[in-house]
C-alpha positions as a printed NumPy array, in Angstrom:
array([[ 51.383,  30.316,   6.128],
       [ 52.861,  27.363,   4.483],
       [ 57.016,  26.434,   5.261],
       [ 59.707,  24.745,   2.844],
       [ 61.175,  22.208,   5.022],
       [ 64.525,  23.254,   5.157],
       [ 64.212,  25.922,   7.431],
       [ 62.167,  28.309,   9.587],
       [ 62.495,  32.041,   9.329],
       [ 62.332,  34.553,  11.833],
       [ 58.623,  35.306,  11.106],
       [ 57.173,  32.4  ,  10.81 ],
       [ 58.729,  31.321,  14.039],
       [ 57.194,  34.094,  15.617],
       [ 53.99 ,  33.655,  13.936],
       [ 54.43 ,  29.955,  15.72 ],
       [ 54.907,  31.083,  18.718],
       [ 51.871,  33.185,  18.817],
       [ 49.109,  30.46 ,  17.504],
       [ 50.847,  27.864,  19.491],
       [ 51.168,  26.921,  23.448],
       [ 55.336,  25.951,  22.039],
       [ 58.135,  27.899,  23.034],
       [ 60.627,  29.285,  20.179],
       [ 63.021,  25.79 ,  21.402],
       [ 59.992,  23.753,  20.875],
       [ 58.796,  24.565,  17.382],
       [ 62.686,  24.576,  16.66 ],
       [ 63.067,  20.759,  17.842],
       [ 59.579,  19.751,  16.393],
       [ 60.527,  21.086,  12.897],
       [ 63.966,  19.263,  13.405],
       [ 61.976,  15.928,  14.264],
       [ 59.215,  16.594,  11.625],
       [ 62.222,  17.224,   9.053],
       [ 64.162,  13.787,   9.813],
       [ 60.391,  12.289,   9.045],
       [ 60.439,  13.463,   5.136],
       [ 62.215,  11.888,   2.232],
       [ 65.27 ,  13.33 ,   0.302],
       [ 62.647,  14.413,  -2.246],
       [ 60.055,  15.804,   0.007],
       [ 62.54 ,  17.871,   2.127],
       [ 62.514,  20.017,  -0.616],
       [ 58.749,  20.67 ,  -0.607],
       [ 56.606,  23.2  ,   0.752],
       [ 53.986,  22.317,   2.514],
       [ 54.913,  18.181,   2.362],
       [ 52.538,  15.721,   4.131],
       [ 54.383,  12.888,   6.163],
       [ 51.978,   9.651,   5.721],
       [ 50.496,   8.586,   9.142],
       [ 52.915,   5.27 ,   9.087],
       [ 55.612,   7.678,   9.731],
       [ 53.979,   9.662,  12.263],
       [ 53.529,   6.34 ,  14.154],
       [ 57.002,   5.783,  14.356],
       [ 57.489,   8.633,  16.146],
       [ 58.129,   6.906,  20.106],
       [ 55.473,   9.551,  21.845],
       [ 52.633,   7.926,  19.7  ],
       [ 54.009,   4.323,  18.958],
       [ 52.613,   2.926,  22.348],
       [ 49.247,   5.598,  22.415],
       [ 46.54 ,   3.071,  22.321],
       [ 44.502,   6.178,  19.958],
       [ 47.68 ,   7.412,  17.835],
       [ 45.934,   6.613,  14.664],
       [ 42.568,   9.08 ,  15.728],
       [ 45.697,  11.458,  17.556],
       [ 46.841,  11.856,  13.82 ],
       [ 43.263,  11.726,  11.73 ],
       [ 41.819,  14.312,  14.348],
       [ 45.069,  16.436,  13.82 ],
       [ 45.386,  15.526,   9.731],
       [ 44.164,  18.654,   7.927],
       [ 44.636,  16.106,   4.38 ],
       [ 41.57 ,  16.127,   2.646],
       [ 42.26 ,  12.485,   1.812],
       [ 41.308,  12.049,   5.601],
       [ 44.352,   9.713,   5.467],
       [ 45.916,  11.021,   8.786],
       [ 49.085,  12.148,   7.08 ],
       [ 50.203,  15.443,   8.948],
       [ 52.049,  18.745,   7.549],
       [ 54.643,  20.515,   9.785],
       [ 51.323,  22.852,  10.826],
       [ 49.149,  19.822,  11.653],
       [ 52.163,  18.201,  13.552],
       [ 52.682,  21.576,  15.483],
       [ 48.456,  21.523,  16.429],
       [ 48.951,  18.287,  17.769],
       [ 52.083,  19.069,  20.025],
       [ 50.486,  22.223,  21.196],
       [ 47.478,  20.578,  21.904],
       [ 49.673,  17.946,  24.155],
       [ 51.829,  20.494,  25.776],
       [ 52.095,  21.338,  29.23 ],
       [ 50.858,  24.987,  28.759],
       [ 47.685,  24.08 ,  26.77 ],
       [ 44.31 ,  24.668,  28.702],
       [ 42.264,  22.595,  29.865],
       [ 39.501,  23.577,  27.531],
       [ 41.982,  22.913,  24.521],
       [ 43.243,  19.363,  25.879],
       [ 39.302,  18.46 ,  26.6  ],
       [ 38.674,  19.624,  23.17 ],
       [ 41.094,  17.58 ,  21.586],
       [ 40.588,  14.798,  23.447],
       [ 36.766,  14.638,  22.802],
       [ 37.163,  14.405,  19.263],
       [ 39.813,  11.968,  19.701],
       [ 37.148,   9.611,  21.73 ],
       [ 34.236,  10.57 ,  18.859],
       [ 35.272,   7.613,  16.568],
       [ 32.374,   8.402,  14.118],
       [ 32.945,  11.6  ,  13.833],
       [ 28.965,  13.146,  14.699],
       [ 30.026,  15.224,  17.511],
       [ 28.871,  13.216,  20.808],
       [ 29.83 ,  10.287,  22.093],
       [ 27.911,   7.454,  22.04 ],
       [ 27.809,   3.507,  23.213],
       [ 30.004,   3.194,  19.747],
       [ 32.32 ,   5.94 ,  20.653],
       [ 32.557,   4.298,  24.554],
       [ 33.077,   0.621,  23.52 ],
       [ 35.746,   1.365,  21.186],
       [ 36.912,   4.132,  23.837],
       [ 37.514,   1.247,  26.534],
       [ 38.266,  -1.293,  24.049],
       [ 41.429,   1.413,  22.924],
       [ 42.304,   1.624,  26.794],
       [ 42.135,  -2.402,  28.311],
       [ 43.552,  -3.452,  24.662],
       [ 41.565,  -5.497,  22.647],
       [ 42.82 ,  -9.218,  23.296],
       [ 40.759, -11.992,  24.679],
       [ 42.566, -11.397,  28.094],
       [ 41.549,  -7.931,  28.562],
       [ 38.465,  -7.52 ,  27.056],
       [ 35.946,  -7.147,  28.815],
       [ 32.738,  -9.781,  28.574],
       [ 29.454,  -7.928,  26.882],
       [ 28.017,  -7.515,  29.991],
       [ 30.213,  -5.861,  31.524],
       [ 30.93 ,  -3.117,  29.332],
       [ 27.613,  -2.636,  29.03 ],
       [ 27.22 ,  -1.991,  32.444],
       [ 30.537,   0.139,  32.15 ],
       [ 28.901,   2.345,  29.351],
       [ 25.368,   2.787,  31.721],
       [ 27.796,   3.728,  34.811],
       [ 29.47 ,   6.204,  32.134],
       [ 26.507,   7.988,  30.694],
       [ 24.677,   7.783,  34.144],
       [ 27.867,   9.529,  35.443],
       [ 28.37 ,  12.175,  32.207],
       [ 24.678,  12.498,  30.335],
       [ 23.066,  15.503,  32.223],
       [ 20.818,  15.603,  29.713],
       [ 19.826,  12.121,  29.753],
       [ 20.013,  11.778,  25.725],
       [ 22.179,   8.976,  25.692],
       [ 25.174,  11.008,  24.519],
       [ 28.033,  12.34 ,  25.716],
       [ 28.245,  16.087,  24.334],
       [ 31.471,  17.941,  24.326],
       [ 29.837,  20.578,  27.028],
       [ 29.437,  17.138,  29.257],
       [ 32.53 ,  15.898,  28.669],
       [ 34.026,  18.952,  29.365],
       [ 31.603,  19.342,  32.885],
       [ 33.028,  15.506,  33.954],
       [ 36.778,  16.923,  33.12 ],
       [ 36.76 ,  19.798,  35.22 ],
       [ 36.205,  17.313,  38.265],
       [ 39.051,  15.049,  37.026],
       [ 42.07 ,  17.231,  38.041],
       [ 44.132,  13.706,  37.31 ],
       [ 43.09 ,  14.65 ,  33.252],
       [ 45.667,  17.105,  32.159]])
């Protein structure tokens, strides 16, 4: 299901459509935006990769404290370099939109927060989690006690089964009582 870059045909944009939450105006406005992204040389190329420094110029992810896990959770490169192809880059936006479900967006956003990649979230995963949302200076950091404590009130709040991690099924339970999370 691969696309050259200079346009979309009637198909595939169908075939969008259907494996996407995007509207036929969306996918035509993220390919346009994906397009301006690629060099002269890899217009011309199917299937091209846009390296994750471009992606993060992009003004929806420059100020997202987790762009660079947005992009390596999306990233199908086997590099595991975050670069994205016009696929990957419609996931993500799907993912984002407005019409996704809840179980999608949770989804997404778990493996976002699972910095190590092992499928739970752990004190690692939750430091870096709150050090990504306070920002990581001296002023906002918070002292090692504290987000200690933070992390206890966190898995006290979201381990039901008391293993120290955060599963996605938990994560998922502690969303669905969040109706601020979509």
């Amino acid at each position: 299901m691969g696309t050259t870059a200079s346009h979309l045909g009637k198909d595939l944009l169908s075939e969008y459509q259907e494996l996407t939450f995007l509207t036929k105006q969306e996918i035509l406005l993220a390919h346009k935006r994906f397009t301006e992204l690629l060099t002269k040389d890899e217009k011309d190329l199917p299937n091209a990769r846009v390296p994750v420094d471009r992606i993060l110029t992009l003004p929806e992810l420059k100020s997202n404290p987790f762009r660079k896990r947005i992009c390596h959770v999306f990233s199908t490169s086997e590099h595991k370099d975050g670069s994205l192809t016009f696929e990957d880059f419609l996931d993500l936006l799907s993912a984002f939109s407005d019409s996704a479900t809840l179980e999608i967006k949770s989804h997404y956003a778990f493996r976002i927060f699972d910095f190590d990649d092992d499928g739970t979230l752990d004190g690692g995963d939750l430091e870096k989690l709150v050090n990504c949302l306070t920002g990581e200076t001296e002023d906002t950091r918070l002292t090692t006690d504290e987000m200690r404590q933070l992390i206890s009130n966190i898995l006290e709040e979201s381990d039901i089964d008391k293993d120290g991690t955060v599963n996605l099924s938990e994560f998922q339970h502690v969303i669905s009582r969040s109706p601020d999370f979509v």
